[in-house]
The first five atom37 places (N, CA, C, CB, O) and aatype in JSON, in Angstrom:
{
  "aatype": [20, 20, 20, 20, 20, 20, 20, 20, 20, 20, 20, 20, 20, 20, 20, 20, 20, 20, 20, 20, 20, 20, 20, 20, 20, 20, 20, 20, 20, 20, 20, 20, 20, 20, 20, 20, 20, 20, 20, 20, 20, 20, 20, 20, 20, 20, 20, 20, 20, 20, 20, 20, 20, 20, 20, 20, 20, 20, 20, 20, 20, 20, 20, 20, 20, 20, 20, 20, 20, 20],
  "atom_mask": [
    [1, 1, 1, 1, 1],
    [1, 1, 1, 1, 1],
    [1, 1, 1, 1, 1],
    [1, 1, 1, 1, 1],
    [1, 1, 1, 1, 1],
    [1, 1, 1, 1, 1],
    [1, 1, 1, 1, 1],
    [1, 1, 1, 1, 1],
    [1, 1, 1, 1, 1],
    [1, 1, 1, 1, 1],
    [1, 1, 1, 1, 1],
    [1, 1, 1, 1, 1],
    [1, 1, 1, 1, 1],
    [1, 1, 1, 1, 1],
    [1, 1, 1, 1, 1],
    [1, 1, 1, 1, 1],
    [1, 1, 1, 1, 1],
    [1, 1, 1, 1, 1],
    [1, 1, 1, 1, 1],
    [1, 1, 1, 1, 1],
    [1, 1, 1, 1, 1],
    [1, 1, 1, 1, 1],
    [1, 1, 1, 1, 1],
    [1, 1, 1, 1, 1],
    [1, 1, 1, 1, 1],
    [1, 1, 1, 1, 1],
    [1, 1, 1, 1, 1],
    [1, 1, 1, 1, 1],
    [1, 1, 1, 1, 1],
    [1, 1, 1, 1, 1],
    [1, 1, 1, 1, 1],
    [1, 1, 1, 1, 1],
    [1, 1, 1, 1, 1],
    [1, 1, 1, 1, 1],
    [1, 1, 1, 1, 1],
    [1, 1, 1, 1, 1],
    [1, 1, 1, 1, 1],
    [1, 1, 1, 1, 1],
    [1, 1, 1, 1, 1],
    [1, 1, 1, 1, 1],
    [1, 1, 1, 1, 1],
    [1, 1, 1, 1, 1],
    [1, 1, 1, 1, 1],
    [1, 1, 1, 1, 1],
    [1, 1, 1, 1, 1],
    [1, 1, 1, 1, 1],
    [1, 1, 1, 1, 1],
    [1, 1, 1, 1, 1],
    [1, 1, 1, 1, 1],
    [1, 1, 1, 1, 1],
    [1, 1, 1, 1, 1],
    [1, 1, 1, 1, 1],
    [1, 1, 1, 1, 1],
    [1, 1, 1, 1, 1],
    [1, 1, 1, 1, 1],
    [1, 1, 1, 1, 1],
    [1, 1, 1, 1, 1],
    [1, 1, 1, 1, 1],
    [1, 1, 1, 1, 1],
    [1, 1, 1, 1, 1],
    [1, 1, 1, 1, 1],
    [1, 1, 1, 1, 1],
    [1, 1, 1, 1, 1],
    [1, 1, 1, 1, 1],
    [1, 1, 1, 1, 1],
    [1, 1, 1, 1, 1],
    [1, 1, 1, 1, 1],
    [1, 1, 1, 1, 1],
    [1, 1, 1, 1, 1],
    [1, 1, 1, 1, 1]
  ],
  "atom_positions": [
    [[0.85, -1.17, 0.0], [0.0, 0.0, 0.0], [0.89, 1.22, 0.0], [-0.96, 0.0, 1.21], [1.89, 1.18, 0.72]],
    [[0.65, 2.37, -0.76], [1.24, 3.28, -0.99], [0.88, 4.61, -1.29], [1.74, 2.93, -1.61], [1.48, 5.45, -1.96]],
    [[-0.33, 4.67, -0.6], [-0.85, 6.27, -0.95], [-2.3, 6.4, 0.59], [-1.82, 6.34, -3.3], [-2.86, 5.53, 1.26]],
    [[-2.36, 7.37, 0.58], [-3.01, 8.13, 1.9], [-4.66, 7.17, 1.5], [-3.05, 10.49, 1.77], [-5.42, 6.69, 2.34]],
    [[-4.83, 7.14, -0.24], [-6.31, 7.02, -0.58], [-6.23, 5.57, -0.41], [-6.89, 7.6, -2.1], [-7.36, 5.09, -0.53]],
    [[-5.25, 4.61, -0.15], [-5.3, 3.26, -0.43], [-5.14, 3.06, 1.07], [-4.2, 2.6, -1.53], [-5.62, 1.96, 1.35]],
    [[-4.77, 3.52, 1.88], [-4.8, 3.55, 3.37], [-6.31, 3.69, 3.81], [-3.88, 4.79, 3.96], [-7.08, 2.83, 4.23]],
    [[-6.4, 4.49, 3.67], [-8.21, 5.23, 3.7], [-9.18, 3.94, 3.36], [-8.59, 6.71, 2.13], [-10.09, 3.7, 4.16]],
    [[-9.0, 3.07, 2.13], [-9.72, 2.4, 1.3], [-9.59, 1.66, 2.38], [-9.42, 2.03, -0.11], [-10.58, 1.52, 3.1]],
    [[-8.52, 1.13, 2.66], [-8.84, -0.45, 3.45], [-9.04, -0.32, 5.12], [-7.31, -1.64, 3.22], [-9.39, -1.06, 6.04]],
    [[-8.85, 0.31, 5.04], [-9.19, 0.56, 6.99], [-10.89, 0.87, 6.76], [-8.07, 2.5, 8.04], [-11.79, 0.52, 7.51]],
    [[-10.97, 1.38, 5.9], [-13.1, 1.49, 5.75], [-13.45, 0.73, 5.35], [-14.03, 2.45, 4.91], [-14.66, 0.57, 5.5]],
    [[-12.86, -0.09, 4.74], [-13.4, -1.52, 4.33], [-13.25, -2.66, 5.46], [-12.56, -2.04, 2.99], [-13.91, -3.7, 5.42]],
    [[-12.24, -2.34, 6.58], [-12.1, -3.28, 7.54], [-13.0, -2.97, 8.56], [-10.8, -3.4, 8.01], [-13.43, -3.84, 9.31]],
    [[-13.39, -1.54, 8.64], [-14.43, -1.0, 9.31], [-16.11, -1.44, 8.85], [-14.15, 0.49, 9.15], [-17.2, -1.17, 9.35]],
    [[-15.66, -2.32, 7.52], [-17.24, -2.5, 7.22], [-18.31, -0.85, 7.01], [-17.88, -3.49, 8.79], [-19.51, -0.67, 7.23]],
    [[-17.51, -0.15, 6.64], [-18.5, 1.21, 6.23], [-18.26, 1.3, 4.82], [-18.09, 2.8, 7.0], [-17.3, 0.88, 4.17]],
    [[-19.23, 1.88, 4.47], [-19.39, 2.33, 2.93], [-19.14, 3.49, 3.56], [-20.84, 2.12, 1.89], [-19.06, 3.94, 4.71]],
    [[-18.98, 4.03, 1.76], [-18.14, 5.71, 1.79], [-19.7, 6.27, 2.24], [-17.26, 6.61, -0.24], [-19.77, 6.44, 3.46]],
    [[-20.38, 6.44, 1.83], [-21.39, 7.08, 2.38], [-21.63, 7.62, 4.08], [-22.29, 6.23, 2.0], [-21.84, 8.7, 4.62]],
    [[-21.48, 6.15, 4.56], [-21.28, 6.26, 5.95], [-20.8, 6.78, 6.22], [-21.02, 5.69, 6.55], [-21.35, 7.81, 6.61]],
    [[-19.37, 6.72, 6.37], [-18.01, 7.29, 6.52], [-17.9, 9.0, 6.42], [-17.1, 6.61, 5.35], [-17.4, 9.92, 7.06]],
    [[-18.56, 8.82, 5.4], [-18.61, 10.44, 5.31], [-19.67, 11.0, 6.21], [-18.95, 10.97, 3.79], [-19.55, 12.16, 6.64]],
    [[-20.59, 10.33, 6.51], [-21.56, 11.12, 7.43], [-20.81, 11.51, 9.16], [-23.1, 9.98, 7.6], [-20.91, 12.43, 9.97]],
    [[-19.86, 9.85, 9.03], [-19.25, 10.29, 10.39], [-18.48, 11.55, 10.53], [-18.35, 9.31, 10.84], [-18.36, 12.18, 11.58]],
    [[-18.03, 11.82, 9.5], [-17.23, 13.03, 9.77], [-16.8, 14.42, 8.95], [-16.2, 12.51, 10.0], [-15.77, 15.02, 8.63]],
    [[-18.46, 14.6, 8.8], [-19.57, 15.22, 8.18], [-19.12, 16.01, 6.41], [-20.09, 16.45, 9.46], [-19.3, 17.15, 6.0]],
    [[-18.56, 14.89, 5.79], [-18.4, 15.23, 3.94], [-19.5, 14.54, 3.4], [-16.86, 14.55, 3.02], [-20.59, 14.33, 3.94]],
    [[-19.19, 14.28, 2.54], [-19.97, 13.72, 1.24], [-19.14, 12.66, 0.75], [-20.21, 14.84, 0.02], [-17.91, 12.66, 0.66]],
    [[-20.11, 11.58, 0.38], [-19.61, 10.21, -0.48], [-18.34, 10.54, -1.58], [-21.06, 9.59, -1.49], [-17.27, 9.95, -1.75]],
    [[-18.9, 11.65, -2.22], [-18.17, 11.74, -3.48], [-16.61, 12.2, -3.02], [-18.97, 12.88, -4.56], [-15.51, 11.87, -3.47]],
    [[-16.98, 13.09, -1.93], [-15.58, 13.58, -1.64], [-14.48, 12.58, -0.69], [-15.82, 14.99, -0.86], [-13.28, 12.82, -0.76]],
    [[-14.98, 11.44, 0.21], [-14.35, 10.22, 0.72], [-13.92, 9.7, -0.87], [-15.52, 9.11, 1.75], [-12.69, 9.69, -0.8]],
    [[-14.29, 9.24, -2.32], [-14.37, 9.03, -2.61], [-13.1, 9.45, -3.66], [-15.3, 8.95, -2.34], [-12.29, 8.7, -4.22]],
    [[-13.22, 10.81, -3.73], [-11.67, 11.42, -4.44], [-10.84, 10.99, -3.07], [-11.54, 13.59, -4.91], [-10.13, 10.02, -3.33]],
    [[-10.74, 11.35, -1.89], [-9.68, 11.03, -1.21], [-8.92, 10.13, -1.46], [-9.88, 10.87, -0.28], [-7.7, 10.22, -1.59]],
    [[-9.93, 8.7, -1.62], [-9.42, 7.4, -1.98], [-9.25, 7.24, -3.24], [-10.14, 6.39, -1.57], [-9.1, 6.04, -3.48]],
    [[-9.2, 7.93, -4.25], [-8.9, 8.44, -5.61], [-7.09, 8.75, -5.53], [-9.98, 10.01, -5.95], [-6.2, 8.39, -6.31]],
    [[-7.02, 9.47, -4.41], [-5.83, 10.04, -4.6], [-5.92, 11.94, -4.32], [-5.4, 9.53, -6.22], [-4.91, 12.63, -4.14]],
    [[-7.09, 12.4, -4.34], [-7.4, 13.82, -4.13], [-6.72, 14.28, -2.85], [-8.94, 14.07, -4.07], [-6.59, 13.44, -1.95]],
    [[-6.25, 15.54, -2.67], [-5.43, 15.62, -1.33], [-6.31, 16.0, -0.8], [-4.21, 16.4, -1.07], [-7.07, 16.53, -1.62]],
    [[-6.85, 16.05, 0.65], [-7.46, 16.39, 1.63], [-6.62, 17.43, 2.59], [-7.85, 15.21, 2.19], [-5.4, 17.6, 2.58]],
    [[-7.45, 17.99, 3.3], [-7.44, 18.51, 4.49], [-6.53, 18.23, 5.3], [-8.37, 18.34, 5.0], [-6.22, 17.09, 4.98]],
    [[-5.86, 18.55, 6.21], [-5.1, 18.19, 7.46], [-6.6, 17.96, 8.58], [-3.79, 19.7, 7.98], [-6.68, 17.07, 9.43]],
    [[-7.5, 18.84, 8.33], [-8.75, 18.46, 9.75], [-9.47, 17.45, 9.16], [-10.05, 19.83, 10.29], [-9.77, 16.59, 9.99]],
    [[-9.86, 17.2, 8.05], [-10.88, 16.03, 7.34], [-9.91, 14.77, 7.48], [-11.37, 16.35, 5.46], [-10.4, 13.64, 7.45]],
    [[-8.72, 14.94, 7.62], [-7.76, 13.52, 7.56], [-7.89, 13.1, 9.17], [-5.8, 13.82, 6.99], [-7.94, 11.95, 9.59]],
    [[-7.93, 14.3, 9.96], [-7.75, 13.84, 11.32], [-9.08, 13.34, 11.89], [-7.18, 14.97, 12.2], [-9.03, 12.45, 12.74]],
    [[-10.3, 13.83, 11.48], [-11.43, 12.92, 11.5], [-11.34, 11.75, 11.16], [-12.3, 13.25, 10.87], [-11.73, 10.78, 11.82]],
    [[-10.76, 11.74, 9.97], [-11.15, 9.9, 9.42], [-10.02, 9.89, 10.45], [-10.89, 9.0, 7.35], [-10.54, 10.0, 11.56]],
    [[-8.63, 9.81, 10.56], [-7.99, 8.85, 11.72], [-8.47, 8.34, 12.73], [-7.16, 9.29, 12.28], [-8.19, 7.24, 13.21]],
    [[-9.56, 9.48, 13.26], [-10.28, 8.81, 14.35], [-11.15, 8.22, 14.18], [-10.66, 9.36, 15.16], [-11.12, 7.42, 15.11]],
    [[-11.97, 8.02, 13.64], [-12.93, 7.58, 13.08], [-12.27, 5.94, 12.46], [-13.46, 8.78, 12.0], [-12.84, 4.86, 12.63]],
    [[-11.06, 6.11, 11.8], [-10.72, 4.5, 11.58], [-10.07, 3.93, 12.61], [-9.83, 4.19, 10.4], [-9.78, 2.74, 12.73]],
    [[-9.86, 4.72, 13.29], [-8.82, 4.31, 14.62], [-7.39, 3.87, 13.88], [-9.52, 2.76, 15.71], [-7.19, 2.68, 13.64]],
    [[-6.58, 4.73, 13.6], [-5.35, 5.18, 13.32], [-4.8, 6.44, 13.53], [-5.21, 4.99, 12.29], [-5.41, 7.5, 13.4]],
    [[-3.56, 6.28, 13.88], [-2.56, 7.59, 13.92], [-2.94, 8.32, 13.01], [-1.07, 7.41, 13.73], [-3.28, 7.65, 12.03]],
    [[-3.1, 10.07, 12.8], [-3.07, 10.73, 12.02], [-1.15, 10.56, 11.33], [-3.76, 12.05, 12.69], [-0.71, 10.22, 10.23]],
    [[-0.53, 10.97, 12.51], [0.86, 10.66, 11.81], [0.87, 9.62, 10.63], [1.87, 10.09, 12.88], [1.19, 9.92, 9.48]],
    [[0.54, 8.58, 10.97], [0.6, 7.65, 10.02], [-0.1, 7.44, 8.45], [0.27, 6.81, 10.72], [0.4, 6.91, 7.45]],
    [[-1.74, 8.21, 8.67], [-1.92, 8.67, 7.1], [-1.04, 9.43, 6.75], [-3.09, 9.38, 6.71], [-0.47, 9.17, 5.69]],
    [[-0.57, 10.8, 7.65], [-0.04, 12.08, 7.1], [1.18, 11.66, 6.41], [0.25, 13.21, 8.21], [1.35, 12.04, 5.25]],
    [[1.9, 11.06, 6.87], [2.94, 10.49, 6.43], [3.13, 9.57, 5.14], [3.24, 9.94, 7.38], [4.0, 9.7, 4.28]],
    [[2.05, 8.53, 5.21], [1.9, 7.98, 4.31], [1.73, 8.87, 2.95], [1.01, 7.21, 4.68], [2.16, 8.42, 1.89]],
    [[1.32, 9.69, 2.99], [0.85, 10.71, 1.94], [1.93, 11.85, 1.55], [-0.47, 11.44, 2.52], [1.83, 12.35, 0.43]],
    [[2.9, 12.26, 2.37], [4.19, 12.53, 2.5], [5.54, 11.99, 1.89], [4.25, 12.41, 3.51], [6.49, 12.69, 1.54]],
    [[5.46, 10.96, 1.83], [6.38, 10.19, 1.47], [7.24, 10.45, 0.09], [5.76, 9.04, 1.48], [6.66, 10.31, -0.99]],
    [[8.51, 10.8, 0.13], [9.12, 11.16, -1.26], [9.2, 10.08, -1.92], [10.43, 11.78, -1.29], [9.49, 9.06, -1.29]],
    [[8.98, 9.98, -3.37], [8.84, 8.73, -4.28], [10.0, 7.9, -3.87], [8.88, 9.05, -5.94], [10.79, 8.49, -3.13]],
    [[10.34, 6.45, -4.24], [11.61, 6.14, -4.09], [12.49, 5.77, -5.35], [11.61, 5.13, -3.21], [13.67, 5.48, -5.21]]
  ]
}
């Protein structure tokens, strides 16, 4: 796994939520969970919702999404 949106993807999928859901928890829209996991950059506060919300480190998306190519 290698991007913030592929992080995102599977922790909501291990969470058993659809994007819909997901987004209600932490009050966006389907479509826009939806670019995230696309690859769309987000927020520093919309990322720290979903961390909590998936129960993960924000460090650890932020980072993930950070990362210089190799």
């Amino acid at each position: 796994m290698d991007s913030v949106g592929q992080l995102l993807a599977q922790l909501r999928e291990e969470k058993g939520l659809s994007q819909a859901e997901l987004a209600k928890l932490v009050g966006t829209t389907a479509n826009h969970i939806c670019d995230l996991e696309r690859g769309k950059p987000g927020s520093i506060a919309l990322l720290a919702k979903l961390a909590v919300v998936l129960d993960v480190p924000l460090e650890e998306v932020w980072l993930r999404g950070n990362r210089p190519e190799p």
